[in-house]
Each structure stands twice: as C-alpha cells, then as structure tokens.
LUMFIKE-970530 format. One record per residue: x, y, z of N, C-alpha, C, CB in turn. Coordinates in steps of 0.02 Angstrom, whole numbers, plus 50000, padded with zeros to 5 digits. Each point is the difference from the previous one (the first is absolute). Glycine has a CB too. Layout:
! LUMFIKE-970530
XYZXYZXYZXYZ/...
This chain:
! LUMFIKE-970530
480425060353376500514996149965499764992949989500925007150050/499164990549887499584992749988500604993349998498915007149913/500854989750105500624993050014500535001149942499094989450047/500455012049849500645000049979500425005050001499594993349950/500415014550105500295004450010500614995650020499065009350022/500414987350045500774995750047500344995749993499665001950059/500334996949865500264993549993500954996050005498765003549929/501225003650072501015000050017499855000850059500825006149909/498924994250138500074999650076499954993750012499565010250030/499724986849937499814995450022500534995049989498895004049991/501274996349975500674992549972500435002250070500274999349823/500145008350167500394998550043500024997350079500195006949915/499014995650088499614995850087500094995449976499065004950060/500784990649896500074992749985500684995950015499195003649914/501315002950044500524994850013500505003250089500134997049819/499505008150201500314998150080499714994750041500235011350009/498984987249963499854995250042500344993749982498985005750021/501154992849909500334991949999500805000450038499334996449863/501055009450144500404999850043500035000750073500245002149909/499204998650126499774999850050499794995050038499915008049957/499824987149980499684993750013500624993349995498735005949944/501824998250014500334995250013500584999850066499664999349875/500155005750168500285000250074499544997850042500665008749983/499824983850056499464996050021499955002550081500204988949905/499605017850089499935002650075499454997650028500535009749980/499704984250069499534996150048500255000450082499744991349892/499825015850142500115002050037499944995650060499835008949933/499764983450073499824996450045500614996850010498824999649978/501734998549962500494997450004500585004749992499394990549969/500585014450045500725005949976500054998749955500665001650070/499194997949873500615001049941499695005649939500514985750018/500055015449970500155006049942499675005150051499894994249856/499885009450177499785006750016500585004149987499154996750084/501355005149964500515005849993499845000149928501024998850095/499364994549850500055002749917499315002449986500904991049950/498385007050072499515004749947499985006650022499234991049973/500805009250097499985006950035500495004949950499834994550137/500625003149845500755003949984499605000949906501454991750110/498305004649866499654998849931499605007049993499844985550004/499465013350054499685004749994500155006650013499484992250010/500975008150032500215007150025500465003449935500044996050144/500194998149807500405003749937499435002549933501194990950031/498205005650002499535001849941499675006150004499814989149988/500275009750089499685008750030500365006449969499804995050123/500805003049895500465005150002500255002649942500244995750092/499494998549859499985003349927499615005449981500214990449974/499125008650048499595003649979499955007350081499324986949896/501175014150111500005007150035499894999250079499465005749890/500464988550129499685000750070500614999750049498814994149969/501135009450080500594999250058499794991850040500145016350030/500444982749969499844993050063500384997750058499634995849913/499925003150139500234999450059500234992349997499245009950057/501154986549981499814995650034500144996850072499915000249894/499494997550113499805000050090500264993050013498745007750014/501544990550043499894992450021499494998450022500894999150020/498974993149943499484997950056500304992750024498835006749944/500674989650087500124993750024500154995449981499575002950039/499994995549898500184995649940500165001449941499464995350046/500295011749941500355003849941499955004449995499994994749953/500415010049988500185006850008499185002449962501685000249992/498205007750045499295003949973500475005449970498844998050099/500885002749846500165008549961499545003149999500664997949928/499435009650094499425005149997500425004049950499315000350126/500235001749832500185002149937499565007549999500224986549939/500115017250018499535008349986500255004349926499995002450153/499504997149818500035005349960499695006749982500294991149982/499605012649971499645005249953500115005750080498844991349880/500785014650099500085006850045499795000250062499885005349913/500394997850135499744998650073499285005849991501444996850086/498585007449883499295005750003499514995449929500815016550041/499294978449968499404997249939499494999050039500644993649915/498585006750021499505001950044499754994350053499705008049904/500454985550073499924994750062500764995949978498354998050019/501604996150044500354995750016499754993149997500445008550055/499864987249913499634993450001500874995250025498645002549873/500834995350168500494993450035500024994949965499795002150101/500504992249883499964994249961500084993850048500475006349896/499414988650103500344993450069499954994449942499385002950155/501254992249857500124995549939500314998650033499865002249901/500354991150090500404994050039500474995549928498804997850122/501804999349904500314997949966500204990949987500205013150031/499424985350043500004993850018499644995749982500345003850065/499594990849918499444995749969500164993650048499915004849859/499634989150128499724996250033500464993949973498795006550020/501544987050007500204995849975499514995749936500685001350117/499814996349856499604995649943499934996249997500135003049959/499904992950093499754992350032499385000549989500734997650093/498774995849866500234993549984500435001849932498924992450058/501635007049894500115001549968499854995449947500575006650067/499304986349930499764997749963499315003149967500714991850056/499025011349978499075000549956500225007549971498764992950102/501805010449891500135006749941500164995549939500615011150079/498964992149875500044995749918500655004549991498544996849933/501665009150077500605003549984500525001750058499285004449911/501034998650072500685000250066499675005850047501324997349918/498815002150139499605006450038500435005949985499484993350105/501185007549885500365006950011500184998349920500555003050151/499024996649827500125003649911499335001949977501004991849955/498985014350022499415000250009499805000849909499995005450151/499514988749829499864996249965499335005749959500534987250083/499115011549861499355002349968499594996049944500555010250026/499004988150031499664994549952499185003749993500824986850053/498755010449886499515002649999499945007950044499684986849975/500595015950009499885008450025499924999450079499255004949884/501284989450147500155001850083500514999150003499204997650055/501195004950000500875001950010500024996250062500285013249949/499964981550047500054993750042500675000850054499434992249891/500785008550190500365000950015500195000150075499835003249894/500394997050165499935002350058500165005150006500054992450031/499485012449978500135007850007499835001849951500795001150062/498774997949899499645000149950499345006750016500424985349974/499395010750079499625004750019499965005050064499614992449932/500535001950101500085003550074500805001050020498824993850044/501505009749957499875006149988500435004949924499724997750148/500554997949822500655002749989499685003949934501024990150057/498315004849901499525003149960499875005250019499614991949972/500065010450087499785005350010500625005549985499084994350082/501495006349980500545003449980500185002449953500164995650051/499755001449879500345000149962499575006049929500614986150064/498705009349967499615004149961499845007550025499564988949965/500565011850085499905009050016500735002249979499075000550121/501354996449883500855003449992499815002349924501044990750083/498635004249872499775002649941499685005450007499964990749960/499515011250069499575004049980500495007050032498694991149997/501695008050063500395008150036500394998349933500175002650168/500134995749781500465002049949499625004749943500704988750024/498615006649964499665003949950499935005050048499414992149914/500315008850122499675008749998500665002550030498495000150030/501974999949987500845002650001500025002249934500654991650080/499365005349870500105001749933499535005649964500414988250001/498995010450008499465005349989500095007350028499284990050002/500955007650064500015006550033500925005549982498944991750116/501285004149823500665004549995500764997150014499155008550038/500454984550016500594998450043500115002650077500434999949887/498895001850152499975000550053499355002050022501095001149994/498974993350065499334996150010499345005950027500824987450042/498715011349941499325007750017499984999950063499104999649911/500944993450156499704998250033500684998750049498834996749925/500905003750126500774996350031499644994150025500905010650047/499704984549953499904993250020500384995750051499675001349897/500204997950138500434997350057499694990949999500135014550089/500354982449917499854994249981500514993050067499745007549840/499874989050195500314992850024500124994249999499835004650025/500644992949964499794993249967500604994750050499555005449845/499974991650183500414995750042500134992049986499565008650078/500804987949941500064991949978499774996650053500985000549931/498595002250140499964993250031499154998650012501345001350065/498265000749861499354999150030499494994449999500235009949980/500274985249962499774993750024500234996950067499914998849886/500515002950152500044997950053499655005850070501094992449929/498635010750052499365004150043500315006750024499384988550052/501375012649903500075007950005500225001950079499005002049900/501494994150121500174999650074500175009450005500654984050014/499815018549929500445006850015499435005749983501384995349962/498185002650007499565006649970499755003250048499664995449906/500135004150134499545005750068500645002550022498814993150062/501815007249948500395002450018500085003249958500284994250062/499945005049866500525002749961499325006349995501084988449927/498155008550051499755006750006499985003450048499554997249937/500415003750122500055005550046500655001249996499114997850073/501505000349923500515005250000500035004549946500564992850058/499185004049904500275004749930499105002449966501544990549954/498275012950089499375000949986499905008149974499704989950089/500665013049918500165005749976500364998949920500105004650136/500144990949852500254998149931499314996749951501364997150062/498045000349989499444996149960499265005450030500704984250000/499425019850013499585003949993499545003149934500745000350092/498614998449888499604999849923499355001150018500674991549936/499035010850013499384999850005499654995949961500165009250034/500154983449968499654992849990500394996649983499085002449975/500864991050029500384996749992499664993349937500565005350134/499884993249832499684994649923500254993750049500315007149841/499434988950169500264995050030500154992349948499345006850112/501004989149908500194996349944499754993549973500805005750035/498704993449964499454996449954499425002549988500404991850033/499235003849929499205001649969499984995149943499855013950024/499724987049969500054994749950499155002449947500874988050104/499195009049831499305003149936499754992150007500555011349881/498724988750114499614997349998499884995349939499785008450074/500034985449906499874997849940499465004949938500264988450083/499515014849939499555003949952500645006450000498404995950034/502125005249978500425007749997499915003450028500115000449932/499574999550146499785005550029500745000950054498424997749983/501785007550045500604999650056499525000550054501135005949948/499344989450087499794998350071500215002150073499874992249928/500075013350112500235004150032499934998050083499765007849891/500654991550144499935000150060500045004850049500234992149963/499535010150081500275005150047500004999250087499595006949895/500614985950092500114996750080500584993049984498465003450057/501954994850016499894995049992499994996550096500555001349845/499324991650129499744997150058500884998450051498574993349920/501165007650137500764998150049500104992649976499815007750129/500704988949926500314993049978500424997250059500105003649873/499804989850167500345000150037500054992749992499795010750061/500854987249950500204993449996500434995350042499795004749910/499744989250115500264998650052499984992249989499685011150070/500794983749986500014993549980499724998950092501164997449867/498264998750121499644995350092500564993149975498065003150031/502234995450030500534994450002499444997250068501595005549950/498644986750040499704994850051500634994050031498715001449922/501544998350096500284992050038499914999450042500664998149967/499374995350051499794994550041500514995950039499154999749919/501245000150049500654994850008500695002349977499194991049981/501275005050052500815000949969500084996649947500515001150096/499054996049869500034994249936499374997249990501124996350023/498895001849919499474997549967499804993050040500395006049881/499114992050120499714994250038499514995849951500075007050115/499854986149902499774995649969499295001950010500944991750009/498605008649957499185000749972499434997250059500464997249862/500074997550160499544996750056499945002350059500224991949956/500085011150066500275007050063499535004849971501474999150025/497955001549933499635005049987499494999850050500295000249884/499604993150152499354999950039500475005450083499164983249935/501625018750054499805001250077500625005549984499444986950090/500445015949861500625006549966499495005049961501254991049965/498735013450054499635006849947500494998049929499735013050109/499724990549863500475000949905500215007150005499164992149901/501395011850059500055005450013499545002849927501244999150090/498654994649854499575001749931499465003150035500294990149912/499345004650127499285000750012499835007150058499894984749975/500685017450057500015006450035499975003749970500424998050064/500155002949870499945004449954499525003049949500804995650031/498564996649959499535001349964499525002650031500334993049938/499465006250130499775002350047499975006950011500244990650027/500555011849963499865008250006499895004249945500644999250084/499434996349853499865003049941499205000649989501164995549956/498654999450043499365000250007499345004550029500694991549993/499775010950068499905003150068499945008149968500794990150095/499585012849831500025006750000499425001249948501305001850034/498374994949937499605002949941499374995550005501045004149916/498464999450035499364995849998499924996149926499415009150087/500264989349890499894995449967500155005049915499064991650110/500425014449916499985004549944500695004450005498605000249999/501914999950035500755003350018499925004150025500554997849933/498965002750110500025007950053500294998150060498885005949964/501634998750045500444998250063499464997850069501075009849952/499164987250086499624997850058500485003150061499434988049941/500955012950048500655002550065499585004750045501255000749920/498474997550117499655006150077500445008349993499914987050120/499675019649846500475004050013499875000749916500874996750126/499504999049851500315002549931499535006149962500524986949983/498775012949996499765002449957499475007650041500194986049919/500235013550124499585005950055499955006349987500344994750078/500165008549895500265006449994500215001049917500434999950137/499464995249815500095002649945499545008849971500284984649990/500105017549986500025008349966499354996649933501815007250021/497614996649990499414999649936499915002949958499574997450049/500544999849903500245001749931499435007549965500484983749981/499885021649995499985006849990499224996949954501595007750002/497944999149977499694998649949500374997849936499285007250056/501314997449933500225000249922500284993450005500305012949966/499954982950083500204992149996499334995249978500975002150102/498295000049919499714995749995499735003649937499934994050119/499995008549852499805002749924500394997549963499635009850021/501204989550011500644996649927499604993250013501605006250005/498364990850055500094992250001499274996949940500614999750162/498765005649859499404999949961500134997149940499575009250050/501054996949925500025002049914500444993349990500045015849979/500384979150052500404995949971499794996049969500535001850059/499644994749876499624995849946500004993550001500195007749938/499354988650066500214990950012499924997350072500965000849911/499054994450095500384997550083500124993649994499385007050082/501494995149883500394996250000500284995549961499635003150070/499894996949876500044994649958500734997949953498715003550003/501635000949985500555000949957500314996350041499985010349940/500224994650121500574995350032499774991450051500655014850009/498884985449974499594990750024500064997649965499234999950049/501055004449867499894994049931500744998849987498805004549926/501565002050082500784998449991500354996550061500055010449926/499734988550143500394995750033499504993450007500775010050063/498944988349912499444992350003499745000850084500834989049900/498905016150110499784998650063499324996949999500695009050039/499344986750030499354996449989499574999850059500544993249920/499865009950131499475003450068500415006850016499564987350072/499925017049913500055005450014499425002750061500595000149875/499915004550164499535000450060499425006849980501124995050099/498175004449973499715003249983499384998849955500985004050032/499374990549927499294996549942500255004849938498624997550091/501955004849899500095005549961499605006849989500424990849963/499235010150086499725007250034500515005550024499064992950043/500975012249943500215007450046500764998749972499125001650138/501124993749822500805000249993500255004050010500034995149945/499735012650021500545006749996499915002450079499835004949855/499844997150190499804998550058500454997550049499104998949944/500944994150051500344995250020500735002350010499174992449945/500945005949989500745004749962500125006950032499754995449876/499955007850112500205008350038499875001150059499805004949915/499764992350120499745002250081500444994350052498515004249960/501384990350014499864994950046500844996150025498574998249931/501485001250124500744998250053499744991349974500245011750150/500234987149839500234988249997500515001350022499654992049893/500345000550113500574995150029500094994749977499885003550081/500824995549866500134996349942500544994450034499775010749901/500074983250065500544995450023500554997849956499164996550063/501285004449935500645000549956500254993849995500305010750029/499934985650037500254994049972500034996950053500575003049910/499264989550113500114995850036500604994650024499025003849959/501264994150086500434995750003500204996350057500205006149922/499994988450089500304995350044499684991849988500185011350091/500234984249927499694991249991500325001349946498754995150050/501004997149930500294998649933499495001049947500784991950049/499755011149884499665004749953500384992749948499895018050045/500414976449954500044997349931499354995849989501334999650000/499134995149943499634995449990499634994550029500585004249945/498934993250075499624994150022499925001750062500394991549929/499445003550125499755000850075500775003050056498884987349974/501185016650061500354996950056499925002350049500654997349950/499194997450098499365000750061500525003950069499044985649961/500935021050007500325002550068499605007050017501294994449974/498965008650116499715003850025500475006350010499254990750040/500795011949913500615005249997500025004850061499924999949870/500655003650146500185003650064499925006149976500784992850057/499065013149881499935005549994499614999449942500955004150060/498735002049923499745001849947499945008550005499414987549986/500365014249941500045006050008499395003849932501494997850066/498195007549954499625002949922500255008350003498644990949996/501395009249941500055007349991499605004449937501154996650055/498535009550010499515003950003500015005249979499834995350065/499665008349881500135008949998499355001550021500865002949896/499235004250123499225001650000499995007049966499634993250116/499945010349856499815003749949499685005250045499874991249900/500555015950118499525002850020499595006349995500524993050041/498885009549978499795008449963499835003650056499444997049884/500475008850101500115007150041499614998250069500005009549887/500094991650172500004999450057500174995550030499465005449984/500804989249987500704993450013500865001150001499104993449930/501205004550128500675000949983500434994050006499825011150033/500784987449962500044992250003500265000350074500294995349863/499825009350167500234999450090499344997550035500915011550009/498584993549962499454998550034499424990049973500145018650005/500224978949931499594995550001500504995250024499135003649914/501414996450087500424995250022499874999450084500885002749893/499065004150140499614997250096499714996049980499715008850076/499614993649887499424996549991499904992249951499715013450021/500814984449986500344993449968500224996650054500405004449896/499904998850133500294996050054499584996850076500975007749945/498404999450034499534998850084499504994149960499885015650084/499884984349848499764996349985500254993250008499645008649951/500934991650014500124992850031500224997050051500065000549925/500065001450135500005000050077499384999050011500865007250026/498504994949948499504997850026499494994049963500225011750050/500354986749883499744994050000500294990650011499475010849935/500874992250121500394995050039500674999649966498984993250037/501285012549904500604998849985500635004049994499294993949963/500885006850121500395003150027500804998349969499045000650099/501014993549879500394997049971500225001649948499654994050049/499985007649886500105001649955500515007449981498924992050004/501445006749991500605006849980499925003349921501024993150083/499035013049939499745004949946500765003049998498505003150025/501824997549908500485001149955499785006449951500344986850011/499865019549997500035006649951500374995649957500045012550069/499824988149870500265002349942500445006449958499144993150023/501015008449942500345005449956499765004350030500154996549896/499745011250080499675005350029499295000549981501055005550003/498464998650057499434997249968499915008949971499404986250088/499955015749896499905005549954499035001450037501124995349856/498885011050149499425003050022499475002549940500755003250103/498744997249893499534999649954500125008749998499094987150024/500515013849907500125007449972499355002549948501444997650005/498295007050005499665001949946499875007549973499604989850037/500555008949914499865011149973499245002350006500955000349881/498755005350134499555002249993499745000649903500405005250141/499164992849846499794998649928499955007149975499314988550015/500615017150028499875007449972500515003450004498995000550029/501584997249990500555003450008500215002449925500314993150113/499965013149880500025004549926500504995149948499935014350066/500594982949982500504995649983499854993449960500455005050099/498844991749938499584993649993499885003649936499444993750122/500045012749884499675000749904500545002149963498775004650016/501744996849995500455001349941500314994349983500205010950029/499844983549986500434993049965499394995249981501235000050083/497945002949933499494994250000500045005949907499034993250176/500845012449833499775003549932500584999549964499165008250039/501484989049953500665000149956499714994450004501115007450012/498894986250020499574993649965499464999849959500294996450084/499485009049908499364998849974500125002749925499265001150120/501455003049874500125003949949500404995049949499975011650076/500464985749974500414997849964499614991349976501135009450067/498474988649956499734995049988499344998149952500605000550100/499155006249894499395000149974499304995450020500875003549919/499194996750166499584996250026499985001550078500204991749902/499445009750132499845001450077500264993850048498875007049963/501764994250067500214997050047499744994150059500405010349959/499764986150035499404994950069500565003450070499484982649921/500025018450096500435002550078499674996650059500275012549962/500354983650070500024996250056500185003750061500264991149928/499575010450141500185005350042500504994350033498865010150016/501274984349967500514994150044500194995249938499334999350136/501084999449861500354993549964500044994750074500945007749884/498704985550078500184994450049500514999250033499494995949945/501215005150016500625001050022500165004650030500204995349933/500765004750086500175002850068500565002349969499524993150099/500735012849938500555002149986500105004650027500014995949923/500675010550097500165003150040499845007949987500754990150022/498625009349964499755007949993499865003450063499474997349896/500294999350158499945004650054500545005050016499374991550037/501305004249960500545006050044499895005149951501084993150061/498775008449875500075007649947499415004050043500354995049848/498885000050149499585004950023500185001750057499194996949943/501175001450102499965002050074500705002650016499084991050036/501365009249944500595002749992499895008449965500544986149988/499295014349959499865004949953499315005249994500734991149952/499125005950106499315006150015499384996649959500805013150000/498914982350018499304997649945500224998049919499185009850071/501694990449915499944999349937499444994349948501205004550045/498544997749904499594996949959500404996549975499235006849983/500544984350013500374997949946499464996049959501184999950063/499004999249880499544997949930500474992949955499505016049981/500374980550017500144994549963499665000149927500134994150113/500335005849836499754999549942500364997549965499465007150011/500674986649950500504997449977499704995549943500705001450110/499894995049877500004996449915499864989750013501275012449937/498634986350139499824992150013499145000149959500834997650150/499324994549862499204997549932499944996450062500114997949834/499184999250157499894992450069500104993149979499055005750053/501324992849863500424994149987500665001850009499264995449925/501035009550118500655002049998500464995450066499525013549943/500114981650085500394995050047500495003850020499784989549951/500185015550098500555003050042500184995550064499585011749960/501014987550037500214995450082499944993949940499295005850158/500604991049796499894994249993500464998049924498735001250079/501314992949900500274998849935499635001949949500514992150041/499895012049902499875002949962499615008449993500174987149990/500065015650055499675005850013500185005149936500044997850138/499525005349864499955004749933499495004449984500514992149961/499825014249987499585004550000499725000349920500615006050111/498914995949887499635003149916500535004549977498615001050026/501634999449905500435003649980499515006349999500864991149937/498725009150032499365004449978500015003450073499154991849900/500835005750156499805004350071500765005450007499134987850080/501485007049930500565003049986499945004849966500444992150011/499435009549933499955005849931499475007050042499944988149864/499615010150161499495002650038500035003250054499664993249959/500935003050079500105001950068500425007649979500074985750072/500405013249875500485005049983499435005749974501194991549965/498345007850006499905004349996499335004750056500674994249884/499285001750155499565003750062500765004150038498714988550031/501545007849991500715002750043499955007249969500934988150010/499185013049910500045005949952499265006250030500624989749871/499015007850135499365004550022500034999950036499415000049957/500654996750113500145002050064500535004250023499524991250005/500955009949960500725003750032499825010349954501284983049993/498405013849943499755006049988499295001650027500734999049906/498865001250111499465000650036500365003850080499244988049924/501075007450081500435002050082500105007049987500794988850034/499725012049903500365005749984499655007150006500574991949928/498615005550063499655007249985499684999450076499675001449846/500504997850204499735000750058499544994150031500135011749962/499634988350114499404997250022499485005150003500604991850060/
C-alpha cells in the first residue's frame, strides 16, 4: 500500500494528533491525564478495540485488544500519553499545545514523543482494519500509560498483574526515529535510569564568607563528590560499578560496526562543542556504555552581583544511565560505599522518581527480523539498527514479566525533533511513513513468524 493509498488515514492520524496535542497532559504536574486517558480510550474504542482501565499512581493505563484470538501472531503495542512540561516557554516560536506546520514539520508538545507516535500506528490498525473487511488479520493488544515521563512508577506492576492480558509475540515499542538520508532507525534495547539528588549542609543558616576559613562549604563537598564519580573521558570511576557488565552479543557488535557517522548530525543540531571521547566510538558509547549525568545544581546565591556568603545547604541532582549487568539497587550500594570512602559520609543521597532497569532484545529473535524487514519494505532502504538507544525507559518489566518478550522501537522522531525541549516536532513526510510501515508490519505479522 503506497502513502497515496493512505492518504485518508493519514489526515485522519493528523487530525487526532492536533487534538491530542492540544491536551496539555503534563504528567510531572498532574494535569489533564484522566481527560487524555478518557480521549484515547474513545479513539480506541472506535476502531473495535475492548478497553480496560487500570489505576495507576499518577495516571490511569489502558490495555486495549483487538482482531481474533486464533490469529497467526500477536503484536503488543506500548505508547504513553504523557508529555513533558513546556517550560522555557518563551523560546517556542509557536504555542506548545497547538500543534502548528511550518516548512513540512508539525511543531508541538507531543508532537513526537509520544502522542506522534500513537497516533500514527492508530492510523495504520485503521488502514489495514479496512483492507482486511473491517477486522483486524492480526490481533493486537496494546498499552498506553500517562506516567512515563515521570519514570512509570505503576508499570512493573500493572504489567505483572495483568500479564496474561499483555502476553505477544513482540512488542513495537514507542519511538524510533528516520535518519536525515530516510533511512528508519531501529532500536532493540534500552539503557536503565536512576535518579537521584547528593544533598550537603553545614549549618542552620547561611553564614558570612569569612567563616569560610573555619566552616566546610556544603558547594565544595558537593563538587567533591561529583567529581569523585567519573573520569575525564565519562567512564564511571565508582569502585564496583563496571565489574559485571553483560558483553555485548556478536550481532550487537556487527549492528554497532554497521552504524553510519559518529555523531555529527546531532553535534551540528545541538552546537556541541566538547564532545566526549574526541568524538570516537559514539555509537559504542551510546549503546554499551553506563554515565553519570548532572542535571542541575543549587544552593548560595544564584542573583545578581557579589554576595559574600557561606551557605548552610546545597544540593545536585544526578541520573545515571544504565546497561545489562547494572541495576540501580546495586549501583546505588556502590554510591554510597564510594562516597564513605571518600571522606563523605555526610553527603545524603536522595532516590528520585522510579528508577528503570536496562533491557535488550536478542537481534535474531524472528520478531527482531520481522519489524527490521517491514522497515526495509516499507521504507525502501535497510534499517540502521542500534541493539541500545542512549535513553531509558521501562522496557525491562515486559521482557521479564512476559517471558524474554522482544521489543523493537521503530518510529516517526528525526534528530532536529527537540524532544523534552521547546519546539519539538516531527517531519510530516516521517509521519506519512510511519503510517505506512505500521501497514506492513501488522500485515507481515498477519502471515505468521
């Protein structure tokens, strides 16, 4: 089926996503979830699917199911409903929850991550719904939760209880993103995530500057232990940490071989101007390799001009990134003995949101070649396949809940698509694209693994 087959789909994906985008479901701050949850579950339910819905912590999950229980496979779907605040809001040239089209990009929050994605497979299960008569070849069981910008506190639960309801033989997971030359870009891992804030004080109050000769700083403790976790080139230093990492399969180091560039696109679209490594092994880096990122700093005075004081707290907050034989129970000991042994017993370590365990599919899994060869069909170009996305997200509980489930990332993000940031957005052209891989993958499914 060729895009202008889909072209009444495609509009109509178009116009659920501008109504999607204009629900400003910002899960960090509660708002709107119940209404998109209640949105999507009416869009579902149009097109034939039964829907559950589950409670969760911060927001409601729908597990959704359609087409025949004796179809020849099952494909799982995972899509999220939540997007990221739109702070700074000054630097969007357009409104974030309208979602805008300029020069052939669809400007928006949730543009891309995730609600783009969503929207564009809901397209593609309509077309081949339609092809097929009006009932679907494939059955599809599908989740889509609202709290995964905030690290998906209910998902490992909601999947093991209801794991008999998400039971598949693979799962499409919900990004990917096509390459500047048109190639789709495929993942089949992603890295764990754990997030934490080291707090320091000193005092019941801030103190005058001159009390520095006979008062610790809680800054300079703090920089101290930051300092204390990585090397110059960002390889963790934490005693322990890098001991037991899982070594990467042949077919990981043949994808990482085959990946094109190192790096340059995205060094040119964010003005980076030290990049670690010397810009060597990026994809490497990117797929194998555990960091430890510093998010944001704070305490003293942050205005204008001098003021000579010795503040009583400070605080930084930390993620760390992690891959297969890392867990965040196990690096967080190993956080804590580290810094006990470098005189900073003091320093208090603060969990964050929920953290997330690293995950990766086997590259030969029948599941892996059936969504890498529907990319290749529907694209007219051989897939770049990554066995890890840099990023994190809550794929472990499916694989380990669900028996080894495979999951595959293939989606419609570009690397000028500023996700998390102002102005995020997708290629209309990828959009158009995505709908129609979704279309070859659900039929491909249809005729077996």
């Amino acid at each position: 089926m060729t895009q202008a087959d889909l072209s009444a789909h495609i509009e109509r994906g178009l116009s659920d996503l501008r109504a999607l985008v204009a629900l400003p479901s910002v899960s960090a701050q509660g708002r709107c979830l119940p209404e998109t949850a209640a949105f999507v579950r009416d869009l579902l339910e149009a097109e034939g699917f039964t829907v559950r819905t589950v409670p969760g912590d911060v927001a409601p999950v729908l597990i959704a199911e359609a087409g025949p229980e004796d179809a020849p496979a099952t494909l799982l779907i995972y899509n999220h409903y939540d997007v990221q605040p739109e702070d700074p809001l000054a630097l969007w040239h357009t409104p974030p929850f309208e979602l805008t089209e300029r020069d052939g990009r669809l400007y928006g929050r949730g543009a891309s991550d995730d609600k783009g994605e969503f929207a564009s497979r809901l397209a593609a299960v309509r077309a081949v719904r339609e092809r097929a008569g009006g009932q679907l070849p494939v059955r599809v069981r599908w989740l889509i939760e609202g709290e995964e910008e905030v690290g998906s506190p209910s998902l490992e639960r909601v999947v093991r209880e209801q794991a008999e309801h998400l039971t598949a033989d693979g799962c499409w997971w919900e990004f990917g993103s096509v390459s500047e030359d048109g190639r789709p870009v495929a993942f089949l891992g992603l890295k764990g995530v754990m997030c934490l804030e080291l707090r320091a004080k000193v005092a019941q109050s801030d103190l005058h500057s001159s009390l520095g000769a006979v008062v610790d700083n809680p800054l300079y403790r703090l920089a101290r232990a930051v300092a204390s976790l990585r090397d110059e080139d960002g390889r963790l230093t934490i005693a322990g940490s890098l001991d037991h990492l899982s070594p990467a399969s042949a077919a990981d180091e043949a994808a990482i071989a085959a990946l094109p560039g190192q790096g340059e696109s995205t060094y040119e679209t964010y003005g980076v101007t030290r990049p670690l490594g010397e810009g060597r092994d990026y994809h490497r880096r990117l797929n194998l390799m555990p960091v430890v990122n510093i998010n944001g700093w704070g305490g003293g005075y942050q205005g204008e001009g001098s003021k000579t004081v010795l503040p009583a707290e400070g605080f930084v907050k930390l993620d760390f990134r992690l891959v297969p034989g890392q867990s965040p129970e196990q690096i967080l000991a190993l956080l804590r003995a580290h810094l006990d042994a470098q005189g900073l017993t003091d320093v208090e370590i603060v969990e964050l949101e929920a953290h997330q365990h690293p995950a990766r599919a086997d590259a030969g899994h029948p599941f892996v070649r059936a969504c890498l060869e529907s990319a290749e069909a529907a694209y007219g170009r051989a897939p770049i396949v990554n066995p890890s996305s840099g990023g994190s997200g809550p794929m472990h509980p499916f694989m380990d809940a669900l028996g080894g489930l495979p999951c595959v990332a293939l989606g419609i993000g570009n690397v000028g698509g500023r996700v998390h940031a102002p102005n995020e957005n997708i290629r209309r052209a990828d959009f158009e694209r995505g709908v129609a891989f979704g279309v070859t993958l659900l039929e491909r499914l249809a005729r077996g693994l």
